[in-house]
N, C-alpha and C positions, 0 to 999 in steps of 0.2 A: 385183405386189409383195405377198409379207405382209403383215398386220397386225403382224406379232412385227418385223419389218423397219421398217416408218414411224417417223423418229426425231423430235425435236421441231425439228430443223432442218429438215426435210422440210413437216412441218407452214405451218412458220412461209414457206418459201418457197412455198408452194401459196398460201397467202392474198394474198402480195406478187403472184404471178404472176394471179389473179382480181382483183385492185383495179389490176392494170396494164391489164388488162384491157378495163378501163369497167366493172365491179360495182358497185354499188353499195355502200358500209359497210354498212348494214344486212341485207344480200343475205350480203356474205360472213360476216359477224358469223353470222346462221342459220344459216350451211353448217357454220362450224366447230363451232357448240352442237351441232349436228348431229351430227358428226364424232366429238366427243368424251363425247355418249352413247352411242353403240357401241361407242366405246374403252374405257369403261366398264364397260359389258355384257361385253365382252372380257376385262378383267380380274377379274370376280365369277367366270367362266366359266372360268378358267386360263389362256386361249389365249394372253394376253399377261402380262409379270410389270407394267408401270404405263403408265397413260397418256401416250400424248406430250402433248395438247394438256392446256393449263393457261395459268394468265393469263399466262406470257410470251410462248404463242404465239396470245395470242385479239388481233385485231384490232382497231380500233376497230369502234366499233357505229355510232356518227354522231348525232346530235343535230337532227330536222328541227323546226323553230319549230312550235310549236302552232299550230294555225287558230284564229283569233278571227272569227266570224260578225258581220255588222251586225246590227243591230238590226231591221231592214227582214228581212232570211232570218231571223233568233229570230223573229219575230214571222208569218211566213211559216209558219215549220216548227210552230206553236201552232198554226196556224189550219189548217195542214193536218193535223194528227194526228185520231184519232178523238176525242171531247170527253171521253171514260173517262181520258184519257192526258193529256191538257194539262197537266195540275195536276205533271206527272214534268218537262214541261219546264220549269217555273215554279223548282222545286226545283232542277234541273240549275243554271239559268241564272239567278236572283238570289238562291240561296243554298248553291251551291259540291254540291250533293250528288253523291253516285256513286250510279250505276244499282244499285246493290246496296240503299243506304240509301234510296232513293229508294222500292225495295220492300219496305223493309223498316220504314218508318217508319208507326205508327200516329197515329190522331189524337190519340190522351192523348200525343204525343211533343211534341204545339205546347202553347205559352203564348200563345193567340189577344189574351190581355189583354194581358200584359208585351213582346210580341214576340220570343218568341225558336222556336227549333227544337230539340229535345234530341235529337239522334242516341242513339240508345240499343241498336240491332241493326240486323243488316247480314240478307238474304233468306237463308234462308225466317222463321226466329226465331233465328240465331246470332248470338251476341256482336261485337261489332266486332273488329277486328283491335289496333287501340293504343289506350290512353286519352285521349290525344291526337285521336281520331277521334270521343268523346265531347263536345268541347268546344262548349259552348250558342253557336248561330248567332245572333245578332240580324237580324229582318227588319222590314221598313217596315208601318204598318200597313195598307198597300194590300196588301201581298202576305199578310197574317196575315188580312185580311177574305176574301180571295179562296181561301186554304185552306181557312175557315171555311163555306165556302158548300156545303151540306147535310152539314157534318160527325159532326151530330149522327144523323147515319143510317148510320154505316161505323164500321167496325172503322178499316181500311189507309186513310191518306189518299189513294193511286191501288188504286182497286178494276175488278174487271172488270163489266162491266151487269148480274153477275148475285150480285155482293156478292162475291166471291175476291180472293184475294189476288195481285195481277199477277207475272208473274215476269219478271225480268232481259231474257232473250228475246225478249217479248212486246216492249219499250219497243223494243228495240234493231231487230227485225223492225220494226216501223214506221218507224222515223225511217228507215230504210233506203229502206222505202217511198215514202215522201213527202221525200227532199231534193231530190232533181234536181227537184221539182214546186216547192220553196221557193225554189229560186236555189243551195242548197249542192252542193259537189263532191261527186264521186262517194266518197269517203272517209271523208266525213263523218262521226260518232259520236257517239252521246246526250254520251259522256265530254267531247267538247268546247264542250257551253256549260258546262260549269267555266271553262274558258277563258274565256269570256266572262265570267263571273263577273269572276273575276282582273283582266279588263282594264277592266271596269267600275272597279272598286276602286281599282286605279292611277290613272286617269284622273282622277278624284275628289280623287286628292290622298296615297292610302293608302302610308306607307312601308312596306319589306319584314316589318317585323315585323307588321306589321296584318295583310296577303295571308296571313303565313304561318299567323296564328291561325283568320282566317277558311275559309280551306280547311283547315284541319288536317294542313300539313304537318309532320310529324318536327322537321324542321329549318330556318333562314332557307334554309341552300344547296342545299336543294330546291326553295323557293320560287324564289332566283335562277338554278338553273341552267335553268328552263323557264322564267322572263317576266322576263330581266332586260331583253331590248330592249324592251320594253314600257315600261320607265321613260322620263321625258323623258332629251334627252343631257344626257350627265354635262357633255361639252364645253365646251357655250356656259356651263353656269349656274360651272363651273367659272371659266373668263373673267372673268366677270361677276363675282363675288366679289373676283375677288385685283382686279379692276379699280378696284372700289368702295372697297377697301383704299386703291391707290394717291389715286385721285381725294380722299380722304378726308385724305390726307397731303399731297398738293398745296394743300388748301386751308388745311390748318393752317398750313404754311408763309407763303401768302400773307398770311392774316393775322395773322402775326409780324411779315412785314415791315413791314406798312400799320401796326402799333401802333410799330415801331419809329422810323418815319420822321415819325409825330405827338410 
């Protein structure tokens, strides 16, 4: 078949016929991004007058739950890193950072006194992406000592043995290294002790506005559309309200009666 021939119904039926399949969403979702950069390409080129694929015919992409590590593999994966590095996990996973800010974060970025973290640039020395991504982290003063510890000798709070500045890479090439040795899946990625962050924070008690400021999401609906199961159920506590309602009214009742009947 053509390119000039493929129409968006064609499209759209290839992707039904790959998810009948056993594909995975995320599989066919790639194929079609795929598909319709070329399609692309094709039309810069003349070869076609427009693309078929477009979002009525992009598939779902699918949604898999984040990994949340225990505590027991976080503290696993610290201990196995080189000791130049540790201080990237510490960052990932009790203060929400991405591998970018994580190299990109200087020690004039902490407030070792007040506790907090100033994101101020993303690796090598570029601007953050949102302002929103600027927003001061507050940390405990256990983890503010523990950044502090020979700070006064570095530029980058994770530097390499020889004073540099680490790169993205670098973090990501080890933890690779060293998870099947901590207990973590083969999957694994520096990005997801954010995750852990997140579900630290929930667990504690943190509504979705809190999660959303502390990781610096855009939006709450970013925040819930990746840790809403992470909340307790809605369910019981649901129950439990309208219950307390009622029982509450039961008893006002009962004692009408009891004043009635004196």
């Amino acid at each position: 078949m053509r390119l000039a021939d493929v129409k968006p119904s064609a499209v759209k039926a290839w992707t039904a016929k790959l998810k009948a399949g056993g594909a995975a969403d995320s599989y066919v979702y790639a194929l079609h991004c795929r598909l319709s950069q070329i399609m692309t390409d094709a039309v810069h080129d003349g070869v076609i007058a427009r693309n078929p694929c477009s979002r009525r015919t992009s598939p779902g992409h699918g949604k898999q739950r984040p990994f949340v590590a225990t505590m027991e593999q976080f503290w696993a994966l610290h201990d196995a890193l080189p000791e130049h590095l540790r201080q990237a996990v510490l960052l990932g996973g009790f203060a929400g950072l991405r591998v970018s800010e994580v190299c990109g974060l200087r020690v004039s970025d902490i407030d070792h006194m007040r506790g907090f973290i100033n994101p101020a640039q993303q690796y090598p020395d570029d601007p953050l992406k949102t302002e929103t991504s600027k927003t001061p982290i507050p940390i405990p003063a256990a983890l503010a000592l523990e950044l502090a510890n020979g700070a006064d000798e570095r530029t980058w709070v994770v530097e390499t043995p020889l004073g540099k500045q680490v790169a993205p890479w670098m973090i990501d090439r080890a933890v690779r290294e060293v998870r099947v040795r901590a207990g973590l899946p083969m999957g694994f990625r520096f990005h997801d002790c954010r995750h852990l962050y997140a579900s630290l924070l929930i667990a504690d008690g943190a509504n979705v506005k809190v999660v959303q400021a502390r990781l610096r999401h855009g939006s709450a609906k970013a925040t819930l559309d990746t840790y809403t199961h992470l909340w307790p159920d809605t369910e019981e506590s649901t129950r439990a309200a309208i219950g307390a309602a009622m029982t509450a009214r039961a008893d006002s009742l009962r004692t009408e009666e009891a004043s009635l009947a004196c």
